[in-house]
Steps between C-alpha positions, in 0.01 A plus 500: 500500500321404813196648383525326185548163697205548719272623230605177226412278761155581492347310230682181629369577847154490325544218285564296758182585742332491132630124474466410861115647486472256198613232681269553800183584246603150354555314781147625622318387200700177488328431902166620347484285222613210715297558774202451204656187441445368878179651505433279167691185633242506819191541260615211333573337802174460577412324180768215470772548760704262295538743210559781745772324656711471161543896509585554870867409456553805245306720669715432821807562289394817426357654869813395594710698187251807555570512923114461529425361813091512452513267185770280634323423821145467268657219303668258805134498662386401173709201493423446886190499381556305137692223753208487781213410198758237370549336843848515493637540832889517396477749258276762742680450764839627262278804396349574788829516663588749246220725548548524865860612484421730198202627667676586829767693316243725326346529834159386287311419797207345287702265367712397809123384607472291159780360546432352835199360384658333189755345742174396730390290180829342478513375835163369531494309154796335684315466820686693698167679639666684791757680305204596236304659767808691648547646104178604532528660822793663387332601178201686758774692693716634198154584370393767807823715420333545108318816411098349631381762247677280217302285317759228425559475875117396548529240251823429570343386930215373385681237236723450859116359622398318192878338548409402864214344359684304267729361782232396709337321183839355446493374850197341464304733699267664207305611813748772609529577167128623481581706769816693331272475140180695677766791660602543170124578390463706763807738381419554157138595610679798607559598188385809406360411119219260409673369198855387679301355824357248202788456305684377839242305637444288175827403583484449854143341474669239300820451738188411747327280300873298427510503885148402631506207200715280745261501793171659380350433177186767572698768575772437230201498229327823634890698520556322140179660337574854677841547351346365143217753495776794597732365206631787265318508159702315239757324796575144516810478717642291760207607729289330320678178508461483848145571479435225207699292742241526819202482266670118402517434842158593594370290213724252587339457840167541360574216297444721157845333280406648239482833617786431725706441179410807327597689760853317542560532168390878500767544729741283354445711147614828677766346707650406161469872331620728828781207562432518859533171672369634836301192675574287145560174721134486627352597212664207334411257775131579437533504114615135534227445753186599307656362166507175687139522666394571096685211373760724216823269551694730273416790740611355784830394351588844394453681788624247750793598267492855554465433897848289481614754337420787708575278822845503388572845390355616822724197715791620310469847553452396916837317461697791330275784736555292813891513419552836510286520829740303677787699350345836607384357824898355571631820411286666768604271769845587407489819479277563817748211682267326671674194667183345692458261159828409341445584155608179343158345653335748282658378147442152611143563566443710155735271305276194607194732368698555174621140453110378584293729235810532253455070489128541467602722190694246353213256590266707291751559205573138479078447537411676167823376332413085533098549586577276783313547827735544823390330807662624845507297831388553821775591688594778237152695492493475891873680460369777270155580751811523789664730259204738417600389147264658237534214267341296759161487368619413122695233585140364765342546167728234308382246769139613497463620174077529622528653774408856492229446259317276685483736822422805274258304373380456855547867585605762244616740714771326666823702497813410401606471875253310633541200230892507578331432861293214345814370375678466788170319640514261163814417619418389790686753748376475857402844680854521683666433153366777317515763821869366478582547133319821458630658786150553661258460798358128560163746571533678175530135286185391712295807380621419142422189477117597651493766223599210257260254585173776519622642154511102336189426673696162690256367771595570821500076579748456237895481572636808274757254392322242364311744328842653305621186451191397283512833290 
């Protein structure tokens, strides 16, 4: 009878490694055919991120259904990624987030580093530069415990560098920026094949053409045209809206508005197929520029339009971003107990932040719902420069609606920084003021303003104030 038992047992003993086998051969094949899918989505991702984006939801269902780490972690830098080209601060800060802690429990060193940097976008779109660059160098130190053979972990530090470039452009310092962007060129000449040194530089030719545009036109041509004759057979892609983008500018400069335009609207054409919105605002801001130099009304109208609108996505997504920096940044005070700075200063600080750009929000909703323009007073944009408030510069804008065009149209290739200096100087703000409200050096106003007056060509004889006031 015993023998009997142990030999009847047999076939069930083998039908169920039979089934289980089954199981794992399907299981397999289910990963393969799925990991085909990612490899698909990111193909596509290339061409129109926006119809990529409607199938990374499923496909994160199902890496996380088949246990398969790889694919899961493929598809949340994806929508890092999908959230960075779309400017939205809230929603990659949420997803990086999740890639970090996912990440560091797969002990994916790679994508610890990506994660870091997304997080480094966050905080600098927010203008918190300091804790961008501390992503980043915390992005360069998970990075040296990677395998240096790996090939993702070489892209993976030398996107950390392009990222430190993008901070310092952020910051308004597009010359430290070069500096990063040429490192970067320097790495992937290391490479040992022909064909990927090309394929990288078009790219990063073009990241140094978008740099150099803000301070030097020559150089921002010449990097333009490198990356264009290095361009893949067959590829128009967001590189190339960045390089139809310099090209305006040069021909903008050069006076050529007609050329200027093609380019502008070379670049808007692509920016509308990939979906990317990726430097959208000043593309925009020209468009309505040139459209006005050329006389076409209708033109202008429709992309001041799409500026408003892309000024207040992007204000709104600050608002909702900068929120959950001051939650995570309470919780860490908390948690670490650090008494030095009660916390309750902290949520009156960030609250005031909130309450300032969630008004200027509602300032803009209300805007485009009536058509009427808003004016603000005195005392409240001198409030918002104390504050560091980003929305300082559209509400300026409301009260000198001329402004900015009429220095570009003195010099071009004044930065975004230095006509937020001119502001202040429009509004009459003594030396001592500004050093006060920005938080800076009497010294280091006085070289500004000598910067200022060489770029706008004011006469050394004539009172930089009276000059403002008259523009």
């Amino acid at each position: 009878m015993n023998f009997s038992r142990k030999y009847n047992i047999a076939p069930f003993c083998f039908l169920v490694l039979f089934l289980s086998g089954m199981s794992l051969f399907s299981q397999t094949s289910d990963k393969i055919e799925l990991q085909k899918k990612v490899v698909a989505n990111g193909q596509l991702f290339k061409k129109n991120i926006d119809e990529a984006f409607q199938q990374m939801d499923e496909l994160l269902e199902e890496s996380l259904r088949l246990k398969d780490s790889a694919s899961e972690l493929k598809i949340l830098d994806r929508k890092c990624r999908y959230y960075y080209a779309k400017r939205d601060a809230e929603k990659l800060m949420v997803f990086s987030e999740q890639l970090k802690k996912k990440s560091e429990d797969y002990h994916n060193v790679q994508m610890q580093g990506m994660s870091h940097i997304y997080l480094a976008e966050t905080y600098s779109i927010n203008q918190f530069y300091d804790k961008a660059i501390k992503e980043l160098e915390s992005s360069l130190n998970i990075l040296k415990d990677g395998d240096t053979t790996d090939v993702r972990i070489f892209f993976t530090r030398v996107n950390t560098l392009n990222s430190f470039a993008n901070i310092y452009n952020d910051k308004g310092e597009p010359q430290k920026a070069v500096e990063k962007l040429l490192e970067v060129v320097k790495n992937y000449d290391k490479l040992p094949d022909p064909e990927d040194v090309k394929r990288y530089q078009y790219i990063n030719y073009s990241n140094l053409a978008n740099t150099y545009v803000k301070f030097d036109l020559k150089n921002a041509k010449d990097y333009a045209l490198k990356s264009i004759r290095l361009k893949p057979a067959s590829s128009d892609d967001n590189i190339m809206v960045a390089n139809y983008f310099v090209l305006g500018m040069v021909c903008k400069e050069e006076k050529k508005y007609k050329e200027s335009l093609d380019y502008f609207m070379k670049s808007y054409d692509l920016t509308k197929k990939s979906g990317e919105l990726l430097n959208s605002e000043d593309l925009y801001q020209n468009l309505v520029e040139i459209n006005r130099i050329l006389g076409d009304s209708a033109q202008v109208v429709f992309f001041e339009e799409k500026l408003k609108e892309i000024r207040l996505s992007t204000l709104e997504s600050k608002y909702n971003s900068l929120q959950k920096i001051m939650d995570k940044d309470a919780t860490t005070v908390k948690e670490k107990k650090e008494k030095k700075i009660p916390i309750w200063i902290f949520y009156v600080i960030g609250a005031s932040i909130l309450i300032v750009i969630g008004g200027w929000i509602y300032v803009f909703r209300k805007k485009q719902e009536t058509k009427e323009i808003f004016i603000t007073d005195y005392d409240e944009l001198i409030e918002m420069i104390r504050k560091d408030d980003p929305a300082f510069m559209f509400a300026f804008e409301k009260l000198y609606p001329d402004f900015s065009d009429k220095l570009l149209h003195i010099d071009p290739t004044l930065n975004k920084s230095e006509i937020e200096f001119c502001a202040l100087l429009k509004l009459n703000l003594s030396t001592k003021k500004i050093a006060e409200l920005k938080f800076i050096e009497i010294r280091t106003v006085q070289n500004k303003k000598y910067r200022i007056r060489k770029k706008l060509n004011i006469p050394p004889a004539v009172d930089i104030y009276n000059w403002f006031a008259s523009v």
